[in-house]
LOZAZA-351121 format. One record per residue (C-alpha): residue in three letters; residue number from 1; x negated, y, z negated. Coordinates in steps of 0.25 Angstrom, whole numbers, always signed. Last residue first. Layout:
+---------+-----+-------+-------+-------+
| residuo | num |    xx |    yy |    zz |
+---------+-----+-------+-------+-------+
|     ALA | NUM |     X |     Y |     Z |
...
+---------+-----+-------+-------+-------+
This chain:
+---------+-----+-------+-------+-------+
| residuo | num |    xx |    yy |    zz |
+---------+-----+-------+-------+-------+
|     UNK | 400 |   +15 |   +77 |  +135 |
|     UNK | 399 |   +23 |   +77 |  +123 |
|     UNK | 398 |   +18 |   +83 |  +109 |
|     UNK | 397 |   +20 |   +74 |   +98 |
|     UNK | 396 |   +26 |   +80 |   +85 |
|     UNK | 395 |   +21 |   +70 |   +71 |
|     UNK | 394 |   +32 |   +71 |   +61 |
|     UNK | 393 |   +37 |   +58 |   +64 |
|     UNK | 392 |   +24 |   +52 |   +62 |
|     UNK | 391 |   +23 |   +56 |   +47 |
|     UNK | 390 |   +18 |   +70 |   +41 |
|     UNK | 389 |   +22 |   +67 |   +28 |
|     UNK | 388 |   +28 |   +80 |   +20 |
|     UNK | 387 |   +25 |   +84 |    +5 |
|     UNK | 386 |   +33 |   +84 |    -7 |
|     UNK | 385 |   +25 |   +90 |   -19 |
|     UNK | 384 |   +30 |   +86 |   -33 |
|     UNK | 383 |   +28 |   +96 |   -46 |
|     UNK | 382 |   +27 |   +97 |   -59 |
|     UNK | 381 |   +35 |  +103 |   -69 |
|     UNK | 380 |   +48 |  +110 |   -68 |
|     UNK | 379 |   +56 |  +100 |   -59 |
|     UNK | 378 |   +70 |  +105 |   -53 |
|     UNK | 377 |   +74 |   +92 |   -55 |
|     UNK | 376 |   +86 |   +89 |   -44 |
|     UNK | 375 |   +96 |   +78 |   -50 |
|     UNK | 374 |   +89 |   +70 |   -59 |
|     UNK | 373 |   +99 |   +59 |   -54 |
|     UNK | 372 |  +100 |   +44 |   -66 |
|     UNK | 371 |  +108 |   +33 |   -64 |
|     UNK | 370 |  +113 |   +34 |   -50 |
|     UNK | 369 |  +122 |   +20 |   -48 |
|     UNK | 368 |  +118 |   +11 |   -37 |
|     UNK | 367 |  +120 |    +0 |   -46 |
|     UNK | 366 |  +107 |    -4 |   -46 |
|     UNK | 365 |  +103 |   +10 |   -54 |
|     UNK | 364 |  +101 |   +23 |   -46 |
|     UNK | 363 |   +91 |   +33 |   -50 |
|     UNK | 362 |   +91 |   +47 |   -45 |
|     UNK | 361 |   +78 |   +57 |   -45 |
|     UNK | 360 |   +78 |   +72 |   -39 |
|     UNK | 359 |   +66 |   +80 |   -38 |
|     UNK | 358 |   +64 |   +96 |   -35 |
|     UNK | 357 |   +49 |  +103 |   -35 |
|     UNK | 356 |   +50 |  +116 |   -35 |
|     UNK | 355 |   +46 |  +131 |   -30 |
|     UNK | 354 |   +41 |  +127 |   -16 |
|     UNK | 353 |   +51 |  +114 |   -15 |
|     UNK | 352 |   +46 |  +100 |   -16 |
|     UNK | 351 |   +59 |   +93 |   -15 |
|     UNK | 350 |   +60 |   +79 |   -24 |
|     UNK | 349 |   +70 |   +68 |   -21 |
|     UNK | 348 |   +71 |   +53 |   -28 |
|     UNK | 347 |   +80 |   +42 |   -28 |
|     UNK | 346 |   +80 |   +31 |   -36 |
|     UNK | 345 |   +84 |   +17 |   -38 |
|     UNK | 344 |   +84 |    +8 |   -50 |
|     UNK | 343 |   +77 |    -2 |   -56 |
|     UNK | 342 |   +77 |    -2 |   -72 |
|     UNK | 341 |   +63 |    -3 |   -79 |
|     UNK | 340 |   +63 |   +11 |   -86 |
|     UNK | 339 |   +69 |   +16 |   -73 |
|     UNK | 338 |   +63 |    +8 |   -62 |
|     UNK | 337 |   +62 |   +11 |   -46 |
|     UNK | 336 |   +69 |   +10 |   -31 |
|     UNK | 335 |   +67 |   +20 |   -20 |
|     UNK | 334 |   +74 |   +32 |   -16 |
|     UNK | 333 |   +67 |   +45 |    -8 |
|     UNK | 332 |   +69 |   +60 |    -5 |
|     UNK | 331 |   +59 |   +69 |    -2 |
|     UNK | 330 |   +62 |   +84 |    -2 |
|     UNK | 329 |   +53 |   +94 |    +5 |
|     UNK | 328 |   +56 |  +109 |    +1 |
|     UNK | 327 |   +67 |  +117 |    -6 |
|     UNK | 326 |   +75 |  +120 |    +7 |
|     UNK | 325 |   +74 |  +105 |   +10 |
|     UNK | 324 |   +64 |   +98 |   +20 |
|     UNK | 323 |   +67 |   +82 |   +20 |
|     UNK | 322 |   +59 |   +70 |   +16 |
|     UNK | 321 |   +67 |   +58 |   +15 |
|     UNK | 320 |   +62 |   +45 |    +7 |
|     UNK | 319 |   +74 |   +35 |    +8 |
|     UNK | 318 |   +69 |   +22 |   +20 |
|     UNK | 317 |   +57 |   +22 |   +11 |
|     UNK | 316 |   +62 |   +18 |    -3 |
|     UNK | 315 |   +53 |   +19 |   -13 |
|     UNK | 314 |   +50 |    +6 |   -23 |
|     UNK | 313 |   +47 |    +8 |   -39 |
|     UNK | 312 |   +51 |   +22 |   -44 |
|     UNK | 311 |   +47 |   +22 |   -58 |
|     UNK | 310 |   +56 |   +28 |   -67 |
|     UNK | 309 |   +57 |   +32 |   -83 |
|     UNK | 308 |   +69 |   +34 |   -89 |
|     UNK | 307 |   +77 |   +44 |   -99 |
|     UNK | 306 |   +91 |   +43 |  -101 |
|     UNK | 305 |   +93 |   +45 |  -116 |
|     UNK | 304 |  +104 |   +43 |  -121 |
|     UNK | 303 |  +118 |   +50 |  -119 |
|     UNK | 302 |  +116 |   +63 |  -127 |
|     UNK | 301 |  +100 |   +61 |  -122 |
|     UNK | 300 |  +100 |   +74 |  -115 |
|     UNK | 299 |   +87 |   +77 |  -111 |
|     UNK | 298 |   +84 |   +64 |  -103 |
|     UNK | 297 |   +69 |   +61 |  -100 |
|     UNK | 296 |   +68 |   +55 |   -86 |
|     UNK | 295 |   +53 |   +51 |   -79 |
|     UNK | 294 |   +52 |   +49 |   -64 |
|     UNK | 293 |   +42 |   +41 |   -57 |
|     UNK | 292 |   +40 |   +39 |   -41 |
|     UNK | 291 |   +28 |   +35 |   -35 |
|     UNK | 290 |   +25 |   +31 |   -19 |
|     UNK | 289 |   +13 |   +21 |   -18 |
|     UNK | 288 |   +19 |   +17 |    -3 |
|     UNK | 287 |   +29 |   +26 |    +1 |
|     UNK | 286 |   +19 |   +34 |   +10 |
|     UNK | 285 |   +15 |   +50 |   +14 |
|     UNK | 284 |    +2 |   +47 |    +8 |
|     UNK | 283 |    +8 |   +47 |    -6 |
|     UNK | 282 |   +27 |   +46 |    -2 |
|     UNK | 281 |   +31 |   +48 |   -16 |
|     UNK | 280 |   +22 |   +52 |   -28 |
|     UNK | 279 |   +32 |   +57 |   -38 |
|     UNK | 278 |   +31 |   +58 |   -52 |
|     UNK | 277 |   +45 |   +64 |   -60 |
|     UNK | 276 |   +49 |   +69 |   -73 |
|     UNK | 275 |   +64 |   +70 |   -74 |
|     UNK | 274 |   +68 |   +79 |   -86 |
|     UNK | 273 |   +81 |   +78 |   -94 |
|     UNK | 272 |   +97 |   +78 |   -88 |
|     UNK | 271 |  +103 |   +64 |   -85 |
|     UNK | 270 |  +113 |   +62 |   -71 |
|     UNK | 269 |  +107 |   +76 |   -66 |
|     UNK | 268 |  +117 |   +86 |   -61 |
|     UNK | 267 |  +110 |   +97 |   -66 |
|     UNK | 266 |   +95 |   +94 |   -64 |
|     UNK | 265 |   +85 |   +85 |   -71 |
|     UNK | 264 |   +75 |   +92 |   -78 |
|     UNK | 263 |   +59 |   +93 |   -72 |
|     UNK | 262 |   +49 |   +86 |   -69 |
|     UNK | 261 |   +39 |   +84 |   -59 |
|     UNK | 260 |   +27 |   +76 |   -55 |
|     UNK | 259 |   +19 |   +76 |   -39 |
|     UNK | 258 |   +21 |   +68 |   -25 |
|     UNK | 257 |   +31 |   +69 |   -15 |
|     UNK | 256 |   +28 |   +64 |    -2 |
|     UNK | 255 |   +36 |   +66 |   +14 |
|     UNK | 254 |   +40 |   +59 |   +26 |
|     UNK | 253 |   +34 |   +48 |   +21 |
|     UNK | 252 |   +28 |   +35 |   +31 |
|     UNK | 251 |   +36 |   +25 |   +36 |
|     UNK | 250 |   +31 |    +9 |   +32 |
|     UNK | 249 |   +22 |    +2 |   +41 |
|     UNK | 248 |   +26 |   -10 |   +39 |
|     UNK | 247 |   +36 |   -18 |   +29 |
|     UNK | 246 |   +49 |   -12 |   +38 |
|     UNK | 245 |   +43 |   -10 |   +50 |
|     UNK | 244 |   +37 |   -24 |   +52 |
|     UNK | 243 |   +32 |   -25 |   +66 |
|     UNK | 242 |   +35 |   -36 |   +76 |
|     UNK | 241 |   +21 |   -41 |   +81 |
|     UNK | 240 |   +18 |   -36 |   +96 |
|     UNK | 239 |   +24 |   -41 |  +108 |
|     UNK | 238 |   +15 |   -44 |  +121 |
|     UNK | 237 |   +26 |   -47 |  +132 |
|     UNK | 236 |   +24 |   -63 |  +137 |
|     UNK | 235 |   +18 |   -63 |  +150 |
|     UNK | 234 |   +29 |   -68 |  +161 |
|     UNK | 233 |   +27 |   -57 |  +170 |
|     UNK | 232 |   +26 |   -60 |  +184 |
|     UNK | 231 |   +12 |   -61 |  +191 |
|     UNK | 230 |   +10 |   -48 |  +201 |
|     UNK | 229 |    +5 |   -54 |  +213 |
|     UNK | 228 |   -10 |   -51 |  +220 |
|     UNK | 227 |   -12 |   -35 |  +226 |
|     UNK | 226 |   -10 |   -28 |  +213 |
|     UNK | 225 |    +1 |   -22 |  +206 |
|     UNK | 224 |    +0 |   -15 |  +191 |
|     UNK | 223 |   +11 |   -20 |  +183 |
|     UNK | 222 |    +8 |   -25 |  +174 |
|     UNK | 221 |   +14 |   -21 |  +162 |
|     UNK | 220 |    +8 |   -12 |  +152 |
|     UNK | 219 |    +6 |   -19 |  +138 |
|     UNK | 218 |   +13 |   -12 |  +127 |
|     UNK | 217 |   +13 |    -2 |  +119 |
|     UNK | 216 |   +18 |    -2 |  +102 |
|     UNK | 215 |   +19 |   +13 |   +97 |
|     UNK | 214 |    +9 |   +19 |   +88 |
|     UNK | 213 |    +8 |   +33 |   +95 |
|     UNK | 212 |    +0 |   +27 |  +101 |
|     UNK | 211 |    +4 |   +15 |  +111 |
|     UNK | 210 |    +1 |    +4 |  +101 |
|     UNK | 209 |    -5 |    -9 |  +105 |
|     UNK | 208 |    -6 |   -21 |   +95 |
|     UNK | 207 |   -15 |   -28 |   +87 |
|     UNK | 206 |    -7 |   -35 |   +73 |
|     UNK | 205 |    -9 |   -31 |   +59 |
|     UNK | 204 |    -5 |   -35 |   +45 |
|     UNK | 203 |   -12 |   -28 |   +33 |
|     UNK | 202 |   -15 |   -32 |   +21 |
|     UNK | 201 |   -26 |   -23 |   +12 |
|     UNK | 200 |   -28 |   -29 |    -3 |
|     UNK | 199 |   -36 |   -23 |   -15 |
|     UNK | 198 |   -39 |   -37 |   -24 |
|     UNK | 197 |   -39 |   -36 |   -36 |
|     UNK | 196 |   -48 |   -45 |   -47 |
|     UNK | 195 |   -45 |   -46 |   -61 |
|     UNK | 194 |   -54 |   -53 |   -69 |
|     UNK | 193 |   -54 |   -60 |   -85 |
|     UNK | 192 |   -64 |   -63 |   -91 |
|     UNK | 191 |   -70 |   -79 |   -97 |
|     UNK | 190 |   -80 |   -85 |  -106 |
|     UNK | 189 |   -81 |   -73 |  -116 |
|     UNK | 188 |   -93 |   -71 |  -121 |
|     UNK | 187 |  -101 |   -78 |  -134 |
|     UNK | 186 |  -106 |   -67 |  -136 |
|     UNK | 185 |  -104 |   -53 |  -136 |
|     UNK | 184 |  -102 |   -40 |  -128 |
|     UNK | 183 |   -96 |   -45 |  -116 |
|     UNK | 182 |   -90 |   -32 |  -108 |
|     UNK | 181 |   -79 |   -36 |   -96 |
|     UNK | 180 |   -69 |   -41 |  -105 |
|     UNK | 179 |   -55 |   -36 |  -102 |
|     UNK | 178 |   -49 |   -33 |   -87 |
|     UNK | 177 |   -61 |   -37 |   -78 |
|     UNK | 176 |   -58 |   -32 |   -66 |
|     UNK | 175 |   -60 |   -34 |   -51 |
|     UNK | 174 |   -56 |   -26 |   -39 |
|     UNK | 173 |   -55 |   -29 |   -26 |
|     UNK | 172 |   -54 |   -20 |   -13 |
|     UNK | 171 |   -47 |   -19 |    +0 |
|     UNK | 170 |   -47 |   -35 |    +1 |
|     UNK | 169 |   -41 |   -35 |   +17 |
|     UNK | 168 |   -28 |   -45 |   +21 |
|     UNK | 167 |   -27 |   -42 |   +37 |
|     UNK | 166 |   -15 |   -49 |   +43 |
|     UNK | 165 |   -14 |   -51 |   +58 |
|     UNK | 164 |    +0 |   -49 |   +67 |
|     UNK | 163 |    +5 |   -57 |   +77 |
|     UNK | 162 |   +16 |   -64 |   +68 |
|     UNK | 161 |   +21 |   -53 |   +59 |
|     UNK | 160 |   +15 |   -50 |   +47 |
|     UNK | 159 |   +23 |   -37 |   +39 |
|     UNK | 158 |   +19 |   -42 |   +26 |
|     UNK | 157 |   +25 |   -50 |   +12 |
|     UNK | 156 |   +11 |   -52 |    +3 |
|     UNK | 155 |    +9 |   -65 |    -5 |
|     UNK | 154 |    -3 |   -66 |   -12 |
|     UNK | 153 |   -14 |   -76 |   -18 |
|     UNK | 152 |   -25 |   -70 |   -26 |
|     UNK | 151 |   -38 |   -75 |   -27 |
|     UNK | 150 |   -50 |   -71 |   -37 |
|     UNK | 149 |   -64 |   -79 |   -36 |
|     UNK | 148 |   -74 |   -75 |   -46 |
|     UNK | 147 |   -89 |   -77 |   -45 |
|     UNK | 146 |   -97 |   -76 |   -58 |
|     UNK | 145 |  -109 |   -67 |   -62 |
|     UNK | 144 |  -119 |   -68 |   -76 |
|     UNK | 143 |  -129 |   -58 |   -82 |
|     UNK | 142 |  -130 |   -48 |   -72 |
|     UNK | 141 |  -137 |   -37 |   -76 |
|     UNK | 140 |  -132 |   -23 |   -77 |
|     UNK | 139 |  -140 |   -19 |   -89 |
|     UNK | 138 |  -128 |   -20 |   -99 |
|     UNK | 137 |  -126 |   -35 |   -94 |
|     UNK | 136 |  -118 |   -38 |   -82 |
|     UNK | 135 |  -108 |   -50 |   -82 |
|     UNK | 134 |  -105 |   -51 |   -68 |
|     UNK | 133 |   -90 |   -56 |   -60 |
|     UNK | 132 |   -90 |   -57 |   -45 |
|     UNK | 131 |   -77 |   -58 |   -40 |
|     UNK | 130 |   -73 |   -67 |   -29 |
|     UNK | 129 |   -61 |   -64 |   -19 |
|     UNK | 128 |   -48 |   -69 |   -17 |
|     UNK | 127 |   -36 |   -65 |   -10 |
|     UNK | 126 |   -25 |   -74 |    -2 |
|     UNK | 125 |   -14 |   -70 |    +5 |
|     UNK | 124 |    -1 |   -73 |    +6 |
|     UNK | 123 |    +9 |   -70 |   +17 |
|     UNK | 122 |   +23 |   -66 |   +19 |
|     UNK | 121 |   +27 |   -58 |   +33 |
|     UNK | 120 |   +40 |   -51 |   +35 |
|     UNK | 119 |   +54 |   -49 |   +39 |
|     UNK | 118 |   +63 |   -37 |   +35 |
|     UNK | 117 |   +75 |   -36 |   +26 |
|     UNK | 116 |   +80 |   -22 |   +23 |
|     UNK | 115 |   +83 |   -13 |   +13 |
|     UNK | 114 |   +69 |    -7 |   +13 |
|     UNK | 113 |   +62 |   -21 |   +10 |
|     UNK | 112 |   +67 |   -34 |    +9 |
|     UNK | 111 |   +59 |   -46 |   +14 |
|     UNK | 110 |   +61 |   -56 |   +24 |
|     UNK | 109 |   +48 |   -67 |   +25 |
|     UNK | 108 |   +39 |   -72 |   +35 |
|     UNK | 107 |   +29 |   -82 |   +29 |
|     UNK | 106 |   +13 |   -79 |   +32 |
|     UNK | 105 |    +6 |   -94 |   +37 |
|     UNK | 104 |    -5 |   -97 |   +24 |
|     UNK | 103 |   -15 |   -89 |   +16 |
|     UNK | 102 |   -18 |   -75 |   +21 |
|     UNK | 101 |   -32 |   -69 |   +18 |
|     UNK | 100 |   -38 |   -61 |    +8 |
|     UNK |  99 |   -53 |   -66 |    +5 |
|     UNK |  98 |   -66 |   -59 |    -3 |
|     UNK |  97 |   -80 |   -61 |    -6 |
|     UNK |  96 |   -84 |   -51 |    +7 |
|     UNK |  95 |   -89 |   -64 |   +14 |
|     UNK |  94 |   -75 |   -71 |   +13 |
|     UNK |  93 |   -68 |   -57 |   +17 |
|     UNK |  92 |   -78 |   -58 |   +29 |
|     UNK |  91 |   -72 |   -73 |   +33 |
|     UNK |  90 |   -60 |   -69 |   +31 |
|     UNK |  89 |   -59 |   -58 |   +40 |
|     UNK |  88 |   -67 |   -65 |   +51 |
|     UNK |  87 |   -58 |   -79 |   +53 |
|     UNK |  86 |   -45 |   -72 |   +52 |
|     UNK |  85 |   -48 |   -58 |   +57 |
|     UNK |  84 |   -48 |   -59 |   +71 |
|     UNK |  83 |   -43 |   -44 |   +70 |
|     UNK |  82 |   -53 |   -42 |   +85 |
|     UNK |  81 |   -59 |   -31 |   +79 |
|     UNK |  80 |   -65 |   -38 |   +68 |
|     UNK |  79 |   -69 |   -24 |   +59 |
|     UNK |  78 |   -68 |   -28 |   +47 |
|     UNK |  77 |   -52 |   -30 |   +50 |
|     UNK |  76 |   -46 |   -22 |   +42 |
|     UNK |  75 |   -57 |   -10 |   +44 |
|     UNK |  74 |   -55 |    -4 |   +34 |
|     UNK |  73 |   -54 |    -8 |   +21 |
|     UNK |  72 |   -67 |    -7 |   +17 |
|     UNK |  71 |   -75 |   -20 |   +13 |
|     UNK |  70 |   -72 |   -26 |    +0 |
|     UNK |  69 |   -84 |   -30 |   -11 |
|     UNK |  68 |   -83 |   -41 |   -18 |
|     UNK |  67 |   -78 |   -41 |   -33 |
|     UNK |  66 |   -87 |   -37 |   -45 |
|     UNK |  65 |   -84 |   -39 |   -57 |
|     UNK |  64 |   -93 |   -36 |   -70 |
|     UNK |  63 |   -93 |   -41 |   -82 |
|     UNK |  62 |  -102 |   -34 |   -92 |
|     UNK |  61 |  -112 |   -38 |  -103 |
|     UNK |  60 |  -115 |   -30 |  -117 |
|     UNK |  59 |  -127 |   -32 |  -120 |
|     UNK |  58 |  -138 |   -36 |  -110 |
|     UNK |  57 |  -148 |   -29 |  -120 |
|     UNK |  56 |  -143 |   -38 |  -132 |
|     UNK |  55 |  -147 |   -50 |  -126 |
|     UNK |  54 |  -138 |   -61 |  -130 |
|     UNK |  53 |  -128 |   -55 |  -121 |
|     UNK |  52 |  -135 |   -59 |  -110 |
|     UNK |  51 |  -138 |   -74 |  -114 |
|     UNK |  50 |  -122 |   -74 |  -117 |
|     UNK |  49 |  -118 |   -70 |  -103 |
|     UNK |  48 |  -127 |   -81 |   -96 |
|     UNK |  47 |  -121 |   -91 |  -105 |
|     UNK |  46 |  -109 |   -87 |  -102 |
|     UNK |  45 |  -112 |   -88 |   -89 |
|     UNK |  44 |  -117 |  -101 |   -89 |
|     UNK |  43 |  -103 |  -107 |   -96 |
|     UNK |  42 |   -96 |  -101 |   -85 |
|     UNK |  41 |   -89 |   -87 |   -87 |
|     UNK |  40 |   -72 |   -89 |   -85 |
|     UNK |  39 |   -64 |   -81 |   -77 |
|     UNK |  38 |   -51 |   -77 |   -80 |
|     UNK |  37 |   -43 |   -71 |   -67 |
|     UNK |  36 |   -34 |   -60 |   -63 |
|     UNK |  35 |   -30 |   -57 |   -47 |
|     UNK |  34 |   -24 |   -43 |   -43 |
|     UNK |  33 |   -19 |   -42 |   -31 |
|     UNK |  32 |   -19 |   -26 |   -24 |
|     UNK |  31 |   -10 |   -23 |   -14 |
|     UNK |  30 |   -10 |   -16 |    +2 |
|     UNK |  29 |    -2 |   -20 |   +13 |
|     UNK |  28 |    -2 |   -15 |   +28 |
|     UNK |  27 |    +8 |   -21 |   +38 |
|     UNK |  26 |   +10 |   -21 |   +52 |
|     UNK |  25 |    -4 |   -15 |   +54 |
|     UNK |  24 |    -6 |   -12 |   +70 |
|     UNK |  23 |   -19 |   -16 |   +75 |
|     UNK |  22 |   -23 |    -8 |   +87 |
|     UNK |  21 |   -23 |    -9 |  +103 |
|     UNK |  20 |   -19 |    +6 |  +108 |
|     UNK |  19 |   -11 |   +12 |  +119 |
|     UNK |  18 |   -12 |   +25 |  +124 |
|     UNK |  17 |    -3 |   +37 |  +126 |
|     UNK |  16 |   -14 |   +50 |  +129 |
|     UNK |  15 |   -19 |   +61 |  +117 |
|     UNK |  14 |   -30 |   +66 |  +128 |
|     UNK |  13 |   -45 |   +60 |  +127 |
|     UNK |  12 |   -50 |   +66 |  +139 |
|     UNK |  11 |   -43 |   +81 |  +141 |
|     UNK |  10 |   -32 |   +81 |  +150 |
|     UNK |   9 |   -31 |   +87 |  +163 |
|     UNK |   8 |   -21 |   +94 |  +165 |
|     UNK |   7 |   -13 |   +92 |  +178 |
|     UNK |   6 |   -11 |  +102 |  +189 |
|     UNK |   5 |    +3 |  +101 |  +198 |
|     UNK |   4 |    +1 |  +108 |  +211 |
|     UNK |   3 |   +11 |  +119 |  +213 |
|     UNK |   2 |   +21 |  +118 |  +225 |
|     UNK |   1 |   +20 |  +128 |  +236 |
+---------+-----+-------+-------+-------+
């Protein structure tokens, strides 16, 4: 007698393979531009400014900026849902008191980057805004205004392929007025100087349909029969934008090290003295904002001294490893960087061990030539935590 087969029934709203419409960003770049300008007080405003500081109760009088306000940062698209963005975008950035917009066709380009040459996008874009500019006296009144336009005209190399959208979005703008922002006497100053900066959001993005987990699908065929004739295929296949890997996304950390230490160099060290260090590699488990700094103060100066300040200055990352050693988590990574104004190469390990923190720095001259090794500092003050990135790979999913 065979056993009847009993399926279990699943809860509504199981975990099931679906596929979703979304924008995918192809690139996401972020920068602040800085734009400086004099601006010169009509001959009525001055006038205006004088009449107030005549009365001693107004004294002393204030400039004030104040730039146009900027809407969150989400959502990019102000909620257009259809990302018909051209027309509807600029048209609210206009109304807000602001503009960033492309100017021109985007140029592809071959740049260097990780060793390799890959193909991209060059466009420019154009930022401008108008600042408003008070004279305030002591009471908060307004004596005198002016409206100042700021532009600044940029070249940014993206991941912009043909079928995707770009998205230019003023996060926030600042304006400053360096020197001068308290008249006391008369006659005043007919001009001042402003710095305006504008917060900039780029990103590149194009619709398509992911199967999650976050793997392109694609349109099922048909071939559902019916009674009239099927019609041969001749539609074109739906093919999305070619991606950039190599500008966009970049791979997350396995691992971060962050903190100060110093100790003396160790035995087999090319120099001997202390090597004081600052790490903040890998914040949020990303390359981006990472921060490497190392002072050397030689203790035997029989030869000279052989001290040196570094800065690292790029980080490389096809070299960050992060492996489990008998003393703790190691990370391991080489970049580029500049010894009192020299550029050289580095490579630089720490281990977190429960008892110690261990760190090891090299620099290589443009020779390929190792010019100074710290060997391993067995550091006696301070301390750097290496901690592990949970990252995609790391994620175990249970098969059905």
């Amino acid at each position: 007698m065979s056993k009847k087969k009993h399926d279990i029934p699943k809860a509504a709203n199981s975990l099931q393979d679906e596929c979703i419409r979304v924008q995918k960003v192809y690139d996401w770049v972020t920068d602040a531009l800085t734009v400086k300008k004099t601006v010169l007080f009509t001959q009525e405003q001055l006038r205006e400014i004088e009449e107030a500081m005549d009365d001693p109760s107004r004294r002393p009088l204030r400039l004030v900026c104040e730039p146009p306000k900027q809407p969150p940062l989400f959502p990019l698209s102000d909620g257009n849902e259809n990302h018909d963005h051209d027309d509807h975008d600029h048209k609210h950035e206009h109304d807000l008191g602001f503009i960033c917009e492309q100017v021109g066709e985007k140029r592809d380009v071959t740049i260097s980057t990780n060793g390799g040459f890959i193909d991209a996008q060059l466009v420019e874009l154009l930022i401008s805004t108008d600042v408003k500019v008070l004279v305030v006296d002591r009471h908060g009144c307004v004596v005198t205004k002016a409206l100042v336009n700021a532009s600044v005209f940029e070249s940014f190399v993206l991941c912009f392929p043909d079928g995707t959208d770009l998205f230019c979005k003023v996060s926030k703008i600042f304006c400053r007025i360096p020197t001068g922002t308290v008249l006391l006497n008369t006659p005043a100053s007919d001009r001042f100087d402003l710095e305006i900066t504008f917060c900039l959001d780029i990103q590149v993005e194009a619709e398509v349909k992911l199967e999650v987990l976050a793997k392109f699908c694609s349109p099922r065929d048909n071939d559902l029969i019916a009674e009239e004739d099927v019609i041969d295929d001749r539609c074109p296949k739906v093919q999305f934008p070619e991606q950039c890997p190599g500008i966009f996304p970049r791979p997350n950390c396995d691992c971060t090290a962050e903190g100060e230490a110093s100790g003396e160099t160790g035995p087999e060290a090319t120099e001997h003295g202390r090597l004081s260090v600052l790490v903040n590699i890998c914040p949020d488990c990303s390359l981006v904002d990472s921060e490497l700094k190392a002072s050397f103060r030689d203790s035997d100066t029989d030869d000279g001294s052989q001290s040196f300040n570094f800065i690292a200055k790029t980080f490389d990352q096809e070299t960050l490893c992060c492996e489990e050693t008998k003393e703790g988590l190691k990370l391991i990574v080489s970049g580029t960087g500049k010894v009192d104004g020299r550029t050289v190469d580095f490579n630089f390990a720490v281990v977190d061990s429960d008892s110690d923190t261990l760190f090891q720095l090299q620099l290589i001259n443009h020779k390929g030539k190792i010019i100074f090794d710290s060997d391993v500092v067995c550091a006696d003050e301070g301390e750097i935590e290496v901690e592990d990135c949970v990252t995609f790979d790391d994620l175990k999913f249970k098969k059905v």
